[in-house]
N, C-alpha and C positions, 0 to 999 in steps of 0.2 A: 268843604274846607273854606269856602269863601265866605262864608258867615261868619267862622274865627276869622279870619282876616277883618273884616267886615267890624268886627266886635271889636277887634283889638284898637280900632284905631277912639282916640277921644274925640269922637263930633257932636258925640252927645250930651257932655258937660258943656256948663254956664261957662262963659268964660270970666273967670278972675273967682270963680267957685273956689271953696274951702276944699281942698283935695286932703284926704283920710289916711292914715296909713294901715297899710295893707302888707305882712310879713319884713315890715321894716323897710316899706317902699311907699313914695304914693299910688294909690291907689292905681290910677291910671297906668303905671308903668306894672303896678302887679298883675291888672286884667290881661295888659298886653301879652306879656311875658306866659301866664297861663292861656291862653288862646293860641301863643304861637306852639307852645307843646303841646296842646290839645289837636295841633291842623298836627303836626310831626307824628303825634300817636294815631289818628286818622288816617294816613297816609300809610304809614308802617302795617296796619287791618288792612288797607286795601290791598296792599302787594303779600300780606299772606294770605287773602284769600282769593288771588286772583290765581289760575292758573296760567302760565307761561310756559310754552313747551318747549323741549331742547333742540330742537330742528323744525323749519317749515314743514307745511304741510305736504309739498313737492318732492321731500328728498334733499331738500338742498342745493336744487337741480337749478333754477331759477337765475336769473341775474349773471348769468356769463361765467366766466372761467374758465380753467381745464376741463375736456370731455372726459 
């Protein structure tokens, strides 16, 4: 995901460069805006494919509370 970040920002263009349009945006703000939902859609794949279980591995027993 740090690479879309990484991408999104313009450190790459000339500065005082001809910016392009891109879906009725400059360019620069189109890449942004696609990068930053491209890390959103990356992020959303990892949490479906991670498994997370519904209780510790201890029971729940761990970290205090009621006996």
């Amino acid at each position: 995901m740090g690479v879309f970040y990484a991408a999104s920002i313009p450190w790459y263009r000339a500065g005082g460069a001809d910016t392009g349009m891109l879906f009725g945006l400059p360019s620069w703000v189109a890449v942004a805006i696609l990068c930053y939902a491209a890390a959103a859609v990356a992020n959303a794949l990892a949490w479906l494919l991670t498994d997370v279980p519904d209780r510790p591995a201890d029971g729940g027993r761990a970290g205090g509370g009621a006996p």
